[in-house]
Legacy VTK file of the C-alpha trace (Angstrom):
# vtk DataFile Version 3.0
C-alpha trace
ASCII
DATASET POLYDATA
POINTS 416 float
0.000 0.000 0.000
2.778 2.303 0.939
4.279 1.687 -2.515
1.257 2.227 -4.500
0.926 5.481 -1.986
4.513 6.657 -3.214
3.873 5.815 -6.531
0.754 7.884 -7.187
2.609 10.965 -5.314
5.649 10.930 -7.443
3.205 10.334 -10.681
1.855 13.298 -9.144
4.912 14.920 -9.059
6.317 13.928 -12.622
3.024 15.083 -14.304
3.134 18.510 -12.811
6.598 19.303 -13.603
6.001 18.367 -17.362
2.940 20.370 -17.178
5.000 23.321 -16.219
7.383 23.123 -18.681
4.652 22.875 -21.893
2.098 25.694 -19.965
1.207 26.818 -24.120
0.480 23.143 -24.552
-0.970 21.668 -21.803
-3.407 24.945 -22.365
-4.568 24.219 -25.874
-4.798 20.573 -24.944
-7.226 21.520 -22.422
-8.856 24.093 -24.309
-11.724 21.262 -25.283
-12.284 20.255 -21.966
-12.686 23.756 -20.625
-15.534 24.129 -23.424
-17.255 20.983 -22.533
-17.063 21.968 -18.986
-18.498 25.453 -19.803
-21.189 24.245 -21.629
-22.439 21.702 -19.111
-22.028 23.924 -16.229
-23.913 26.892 -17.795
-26.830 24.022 -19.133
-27.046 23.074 -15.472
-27.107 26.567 -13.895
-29.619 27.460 -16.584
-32.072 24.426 -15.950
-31.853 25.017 -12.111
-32.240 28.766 -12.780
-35.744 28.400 -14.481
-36.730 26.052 -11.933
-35.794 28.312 -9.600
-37.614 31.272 -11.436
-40.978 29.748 -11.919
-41.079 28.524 -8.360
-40.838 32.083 -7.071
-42.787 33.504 -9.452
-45.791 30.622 -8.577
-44.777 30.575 -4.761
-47.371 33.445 -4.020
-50.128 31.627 -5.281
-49.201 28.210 -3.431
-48.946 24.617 -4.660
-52.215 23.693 -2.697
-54.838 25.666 -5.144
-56.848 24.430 -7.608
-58.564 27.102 -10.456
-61.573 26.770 -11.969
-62.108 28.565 -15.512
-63.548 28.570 -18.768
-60.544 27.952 -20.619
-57.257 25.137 -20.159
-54.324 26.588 -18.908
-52.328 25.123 -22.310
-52.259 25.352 -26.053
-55.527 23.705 -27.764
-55.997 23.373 -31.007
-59.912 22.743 -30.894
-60.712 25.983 -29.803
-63.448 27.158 -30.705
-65.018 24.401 -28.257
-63.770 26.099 -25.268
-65.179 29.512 -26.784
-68.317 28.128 -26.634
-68.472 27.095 -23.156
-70.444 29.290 -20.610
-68.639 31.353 -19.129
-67.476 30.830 -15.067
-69.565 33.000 -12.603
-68.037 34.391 -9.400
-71.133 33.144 -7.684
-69.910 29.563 -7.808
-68.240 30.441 -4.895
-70.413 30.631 -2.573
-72.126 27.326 -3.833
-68.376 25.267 -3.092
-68.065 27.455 0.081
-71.643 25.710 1.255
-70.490 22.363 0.063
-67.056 22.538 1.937
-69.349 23.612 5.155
-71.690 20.211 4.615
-68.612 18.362 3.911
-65.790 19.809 6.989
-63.816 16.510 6.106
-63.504 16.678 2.414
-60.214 17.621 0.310
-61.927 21.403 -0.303
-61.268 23.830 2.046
-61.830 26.778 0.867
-63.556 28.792 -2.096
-62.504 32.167 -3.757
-63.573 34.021 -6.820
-61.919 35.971 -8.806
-61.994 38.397 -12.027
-59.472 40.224 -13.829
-58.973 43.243 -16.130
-56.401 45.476 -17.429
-56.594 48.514 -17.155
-54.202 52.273 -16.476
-53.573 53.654 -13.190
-53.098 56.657 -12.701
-52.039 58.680 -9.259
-51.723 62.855 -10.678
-49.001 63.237 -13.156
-47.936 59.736 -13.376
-49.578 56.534 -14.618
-48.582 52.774 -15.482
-50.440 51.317 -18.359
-51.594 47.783 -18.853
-51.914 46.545 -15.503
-54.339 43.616 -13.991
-57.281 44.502 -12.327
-58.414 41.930 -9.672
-61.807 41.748 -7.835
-61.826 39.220 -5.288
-62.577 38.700 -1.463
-61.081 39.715 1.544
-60.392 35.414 1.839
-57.787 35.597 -0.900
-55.736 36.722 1.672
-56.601 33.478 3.434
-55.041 31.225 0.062
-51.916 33.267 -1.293
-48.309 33.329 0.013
-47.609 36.194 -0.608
-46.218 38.581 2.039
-47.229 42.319 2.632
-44.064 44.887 2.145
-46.330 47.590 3.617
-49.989 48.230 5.039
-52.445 45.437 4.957
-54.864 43.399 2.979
-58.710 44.329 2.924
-60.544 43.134 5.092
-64.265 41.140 5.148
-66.300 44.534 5.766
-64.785 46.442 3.441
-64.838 43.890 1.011
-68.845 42.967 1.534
-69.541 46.950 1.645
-67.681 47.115 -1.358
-65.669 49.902 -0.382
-62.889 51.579 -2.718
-59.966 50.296 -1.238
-57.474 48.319 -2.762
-53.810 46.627 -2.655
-51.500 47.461 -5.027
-48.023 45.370 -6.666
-44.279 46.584 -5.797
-43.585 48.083 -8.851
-47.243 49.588 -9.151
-46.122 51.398 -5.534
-42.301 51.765 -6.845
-43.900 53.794 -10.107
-46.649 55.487 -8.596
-45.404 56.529 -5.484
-41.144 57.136 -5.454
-39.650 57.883 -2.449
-43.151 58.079 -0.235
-45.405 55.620 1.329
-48.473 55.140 -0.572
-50.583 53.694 2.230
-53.497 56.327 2.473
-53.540 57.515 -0.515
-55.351 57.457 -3.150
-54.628 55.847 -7.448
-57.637 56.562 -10.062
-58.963 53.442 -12.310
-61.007 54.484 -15.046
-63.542 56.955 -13.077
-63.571 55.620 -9.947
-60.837 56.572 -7.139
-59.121 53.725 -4.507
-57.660 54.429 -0.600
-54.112 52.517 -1.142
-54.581 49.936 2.107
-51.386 47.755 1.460
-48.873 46.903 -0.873
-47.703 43.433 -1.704
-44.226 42.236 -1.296
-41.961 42.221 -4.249
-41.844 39.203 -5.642
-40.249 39.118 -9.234
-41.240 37.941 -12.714
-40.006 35.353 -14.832
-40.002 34.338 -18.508
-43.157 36.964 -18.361
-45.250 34.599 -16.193
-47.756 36.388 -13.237
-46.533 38.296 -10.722
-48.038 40.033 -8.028
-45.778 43.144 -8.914
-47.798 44.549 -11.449
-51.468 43.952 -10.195
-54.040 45.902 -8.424
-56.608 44.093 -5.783
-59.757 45.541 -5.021
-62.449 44.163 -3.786
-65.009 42.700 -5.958
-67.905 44.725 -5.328
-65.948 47.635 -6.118
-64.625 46.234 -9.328
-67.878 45.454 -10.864
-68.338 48.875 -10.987
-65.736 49.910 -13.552
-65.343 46.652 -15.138
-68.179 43.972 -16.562
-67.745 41.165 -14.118
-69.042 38.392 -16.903
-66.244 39.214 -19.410
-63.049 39.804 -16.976
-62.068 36.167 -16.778
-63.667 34.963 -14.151
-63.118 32.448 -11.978
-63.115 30.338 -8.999
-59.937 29.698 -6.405
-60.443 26.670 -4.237
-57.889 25.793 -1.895
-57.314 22.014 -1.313
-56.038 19.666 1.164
-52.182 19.251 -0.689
-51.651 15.571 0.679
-55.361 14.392 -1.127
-54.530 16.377 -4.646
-56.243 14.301 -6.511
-59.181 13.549 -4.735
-59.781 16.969 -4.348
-59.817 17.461 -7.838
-62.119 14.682 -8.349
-64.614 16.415 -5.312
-64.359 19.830 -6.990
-65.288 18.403 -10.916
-68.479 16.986 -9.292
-69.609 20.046 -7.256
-68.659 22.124 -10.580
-70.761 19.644 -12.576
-73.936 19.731 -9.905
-73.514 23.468 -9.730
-73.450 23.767 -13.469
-76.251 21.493 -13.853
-74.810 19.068 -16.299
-76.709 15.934 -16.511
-74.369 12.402 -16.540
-73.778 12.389 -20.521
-72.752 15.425 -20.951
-69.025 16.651 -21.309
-67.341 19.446 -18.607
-68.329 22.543 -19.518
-65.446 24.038 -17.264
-61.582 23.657 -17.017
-59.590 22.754 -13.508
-56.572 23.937 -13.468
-53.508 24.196 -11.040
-49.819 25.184 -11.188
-48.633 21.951 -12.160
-50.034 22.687 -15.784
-47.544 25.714 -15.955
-44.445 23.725 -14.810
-45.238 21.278 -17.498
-44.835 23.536 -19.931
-41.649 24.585 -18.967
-40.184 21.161 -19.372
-39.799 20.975 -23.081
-37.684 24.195 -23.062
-35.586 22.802 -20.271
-35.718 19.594 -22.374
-34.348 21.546 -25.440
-31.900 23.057 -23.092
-30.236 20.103 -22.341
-30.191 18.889 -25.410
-28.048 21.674 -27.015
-26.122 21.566 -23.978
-25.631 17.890 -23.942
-24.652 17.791 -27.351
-22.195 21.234 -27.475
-20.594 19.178 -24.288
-20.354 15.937 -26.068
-18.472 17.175 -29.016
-16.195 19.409 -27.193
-15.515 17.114 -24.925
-15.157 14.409 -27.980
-12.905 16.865 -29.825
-10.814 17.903 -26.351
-10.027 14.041 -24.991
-8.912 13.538 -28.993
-6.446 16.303 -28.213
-5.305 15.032 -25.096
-4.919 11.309 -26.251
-2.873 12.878 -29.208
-0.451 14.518 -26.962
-0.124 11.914 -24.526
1.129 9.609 -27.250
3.712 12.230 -28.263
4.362 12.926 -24.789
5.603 9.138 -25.157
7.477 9.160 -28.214
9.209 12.004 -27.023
10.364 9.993 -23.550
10.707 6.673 -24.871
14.278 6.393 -23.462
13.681 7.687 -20.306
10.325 4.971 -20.145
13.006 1.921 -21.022
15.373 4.406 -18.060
13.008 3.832 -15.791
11.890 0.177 -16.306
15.828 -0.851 -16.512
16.292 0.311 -13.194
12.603 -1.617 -12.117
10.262 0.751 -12.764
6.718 -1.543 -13.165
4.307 -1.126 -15.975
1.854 0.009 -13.134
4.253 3.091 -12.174
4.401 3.886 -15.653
0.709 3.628 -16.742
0.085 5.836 -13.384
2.539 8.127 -14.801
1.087 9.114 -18.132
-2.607 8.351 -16.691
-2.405 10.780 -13.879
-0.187 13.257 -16.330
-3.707 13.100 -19.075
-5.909 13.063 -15.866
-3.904 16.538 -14.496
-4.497 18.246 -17.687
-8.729 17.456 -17.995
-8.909 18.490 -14.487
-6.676 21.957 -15.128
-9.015 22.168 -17.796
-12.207 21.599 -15.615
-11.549 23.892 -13.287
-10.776 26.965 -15.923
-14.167 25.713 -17.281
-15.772 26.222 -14.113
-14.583 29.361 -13.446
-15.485 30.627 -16.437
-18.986 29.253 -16.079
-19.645 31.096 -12.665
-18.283 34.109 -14.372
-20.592 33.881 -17.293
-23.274 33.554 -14.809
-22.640 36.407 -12.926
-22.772 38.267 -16.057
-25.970 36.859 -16.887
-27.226 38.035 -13.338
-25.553 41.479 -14.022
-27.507 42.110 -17.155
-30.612 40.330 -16.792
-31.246 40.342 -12.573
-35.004 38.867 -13.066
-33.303 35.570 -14.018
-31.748 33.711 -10.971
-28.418 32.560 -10.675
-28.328 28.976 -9.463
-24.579 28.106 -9.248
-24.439 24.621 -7.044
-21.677 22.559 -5.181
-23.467 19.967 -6.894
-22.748 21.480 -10.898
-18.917 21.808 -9.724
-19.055 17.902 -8.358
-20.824 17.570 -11.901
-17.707 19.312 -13.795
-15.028 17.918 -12.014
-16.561 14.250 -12.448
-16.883 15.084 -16.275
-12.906 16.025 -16.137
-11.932 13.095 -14.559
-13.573 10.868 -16.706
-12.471 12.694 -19.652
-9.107 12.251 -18.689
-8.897 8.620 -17.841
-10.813 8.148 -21.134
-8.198 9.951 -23.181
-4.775 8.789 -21.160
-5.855 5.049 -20.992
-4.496 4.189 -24.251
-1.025 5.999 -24.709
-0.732 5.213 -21.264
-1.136 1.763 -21.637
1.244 1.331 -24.366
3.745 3.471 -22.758
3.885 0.436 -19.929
3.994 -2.362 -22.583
7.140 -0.663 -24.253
10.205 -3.570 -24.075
13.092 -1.374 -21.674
15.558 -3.047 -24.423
13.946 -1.782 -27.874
13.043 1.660 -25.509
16.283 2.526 -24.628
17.394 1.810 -28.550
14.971 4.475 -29.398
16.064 7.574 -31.620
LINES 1 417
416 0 1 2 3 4 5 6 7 8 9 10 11 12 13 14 15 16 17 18 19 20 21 22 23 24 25 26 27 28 29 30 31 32 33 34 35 36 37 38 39 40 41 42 43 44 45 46 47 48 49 50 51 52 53 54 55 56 57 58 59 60 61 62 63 64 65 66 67 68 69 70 71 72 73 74 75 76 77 78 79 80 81 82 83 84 85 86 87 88 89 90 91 92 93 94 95 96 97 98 99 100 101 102 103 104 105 106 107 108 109 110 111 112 113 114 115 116 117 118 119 120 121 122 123 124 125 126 127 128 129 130 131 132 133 134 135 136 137 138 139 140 141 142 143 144 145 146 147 148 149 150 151 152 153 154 155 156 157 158 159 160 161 162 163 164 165 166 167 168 169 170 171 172 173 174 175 176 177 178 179 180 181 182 183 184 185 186 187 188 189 190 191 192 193 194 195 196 197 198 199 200 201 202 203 204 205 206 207 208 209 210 211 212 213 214 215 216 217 218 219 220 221 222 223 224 225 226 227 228 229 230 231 232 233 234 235 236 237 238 239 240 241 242 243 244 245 246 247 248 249 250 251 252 253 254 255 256 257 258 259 260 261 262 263 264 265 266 267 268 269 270 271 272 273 274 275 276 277 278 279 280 281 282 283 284 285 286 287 288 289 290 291 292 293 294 295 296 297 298 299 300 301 302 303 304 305 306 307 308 309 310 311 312 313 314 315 316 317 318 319 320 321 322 323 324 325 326 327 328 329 330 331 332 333 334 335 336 337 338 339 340 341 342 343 344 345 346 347 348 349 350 351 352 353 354 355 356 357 358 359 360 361 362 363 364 365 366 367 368 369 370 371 372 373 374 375 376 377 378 379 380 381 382 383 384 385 386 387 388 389 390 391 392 393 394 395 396 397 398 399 400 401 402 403 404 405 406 407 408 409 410 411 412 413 414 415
């Protein structure tokens, strides 16, 4: 053991002096392996960053709700049978909200509805354009996890009274209000004037999916008075018992179906949706991300370990003599297959390691530039990189390696 020990260290030692004295060669030999290593690195940090990214921009609306609306929350190509489906009223709610009451131990827990419109908003000189319009109840506060930055939601009374009060996004606030509070004060929609009561957390957007930063919440009462309640996408919120997912959808499609009044033959007339349909979606881009990555790594990889094996066999053409030296004065194929192994291996993992610094400082560019899109550099990608450049260079030494410990000392030491 202590031989193999000394062995390994002196292979060790042997690979980085000849590594020092070809520094312009060992670098363009590695110059493959520090592509592949780019390339997977920024694939991984780019599939962990969307994953990442649409988590935070769903976490406000929480894993454990279930949406019903008129249309699918994905591409259809039979559309027109969706357009002809009646549209969702906000009144189902309080039809599930009875049936969750007669039913305490079901899946359903709770019932919310819901419309949306965009609209301007406008606070004296200044104004943002195009931004969502909710109605809703003072029990969406109840379902969302989303945090408050300032103020409060609105409450019950104020929602039932149908008061014009309303909570308003980060950048809505950021926009509207620089450099002052905007709690008690007021933002006009259309003709009708809101009392700012609170303003939600910032939360960030991603790939242009929802975000609570550009939205307005009002109650509903008050919204059906500057917007037609039957056209602003309405629909129903129903929070569900997480651990019985699929039971609960199952509840909620009958109670839909007995509040719509279909009879048994007929097809839904509704859609359920949840957040799982969104992070489906997502898949085939990260699928197509990996791909390209995959296959950029592959051939640079491919193309780098052809560069190394080259110049390992040179490397022992060019020390033939001192190979037939060495196993003259005992030297054992082992030591010498160690040698020029560990001397390929040294180079892929140089190489790996200028990969992954370039990597994280690609990605900190990327964060630089574009800050909505998060940044997930991992120990795990680095384990990942430095795996890769191992592998890559036992791969590529094997072979010259392996003949360099097969040479005959005699014929080696005749070598010119």
């Amino acid at each position: 053991m202590s031989r193999l020990l000394y062995e390994l260290s002196e292979s060790i030692r042997i690979a980085a002096a000849q590594i020092r004295a070809s520094k312009m060669r060992s670098a363009l030999t590695a110059l493959g392996v520090v592509i592949g290593i780019v390339a997977v690195t920024l694939m991984g940090t780019a599939i962990l960053g969307i994953d990442a990214g649409v988590e935070r921009s769903l976490a406000g609306f929480g894993d454990d709700v279930l949406y019903v609306t008129k249309w699918p929350w994905r591409d259809v190509q039979d559309w027109w049978v969706y357009r002809n489906r009646r549209e969702v009223d906000v009144s189902y709610a309080h039809q599930v909200n009875d049936w969750i009451a007669q039913h305490p131990e079901g899946p359903l827990k709770l019932a919310v509805p819901a419309a949306s419109w965009n609209a301007n908003v406008i606070r004296g000189d200044l104004r943002v354009v195009n931004i969502m319009i909710s109605g809703t109840t003072a029990d969406l506060g109840r379902i969302v996890r989303s945090d408050m930055h300032e103020g409060r939601f609105f409450t019950d009374l104020e929602a039932r009274s149908g008061r014009n009060v309303a909570v308003i996004g980060f950048d809505v606030a950021d926009a509207l209000f620089p450099n002052e509070s905007p709690i008690g004060k007021q933002v006009q929609i259309r003709s009708q004037r809101y009392t700012v009561v609170g303003v939600a957390a910032r939360q960030g957007s991603f790939l242009g999916m929802f975000s609570w930063d550009s939205q307005v919440i009002m109650p509903l009462e008050a919204f059906s008075r500057s917007f037609p309640v039957r056209w602003a996408d309405p629909e129903i919120r129903v929070q569900v018992d997480l651990q019985r997912m699929d039971e609960a959808r199952d509840e909620l499609r009958g109670v839909m179906r007995r509040v719509r009044r279909l009879s048994p033959e007929k097809k839904d007339d509704f859609e359920i949706n949840s957040q799982q349909v969104v992070r489906e979606q997502i898949e085939p881009m990260k699928k197509n991300i990996a791909i390209g990555g995959l296959f950029v790594t592959g051939l640079a990889l491919f193309v780098g370990a052809i560069g190394i094996m080259n110049i390992t066999y040179v490397s022992v053409k060019e020390r033939t003599k001192e190979i037939g030296t060495r196993k003259a004065l005992g030297a054992r194929r082992r030591t010498i297959l160690l040698q020029f192994l560990i001397e390929a291996v040294s180079i892929c993992v140089l190489g790996g390691v200028l990969g992954l610094g370039t990597a994280w400082g690609l990605s900190a560019l990327v964060g630089a530039f574009w800050p909505q899109f998060p940044i997930v550099f991992s120990f795990g990608l680095v384990l990942v990189g430095l795996t890769v450049s191992v592998v890559t260079g036992v791969f590529s030494g094997f072979a010259p390696a392996y003949s360099a410990s097969k040479l005959d000392p005699v014929v080696a030491l005749r070598y010119e």
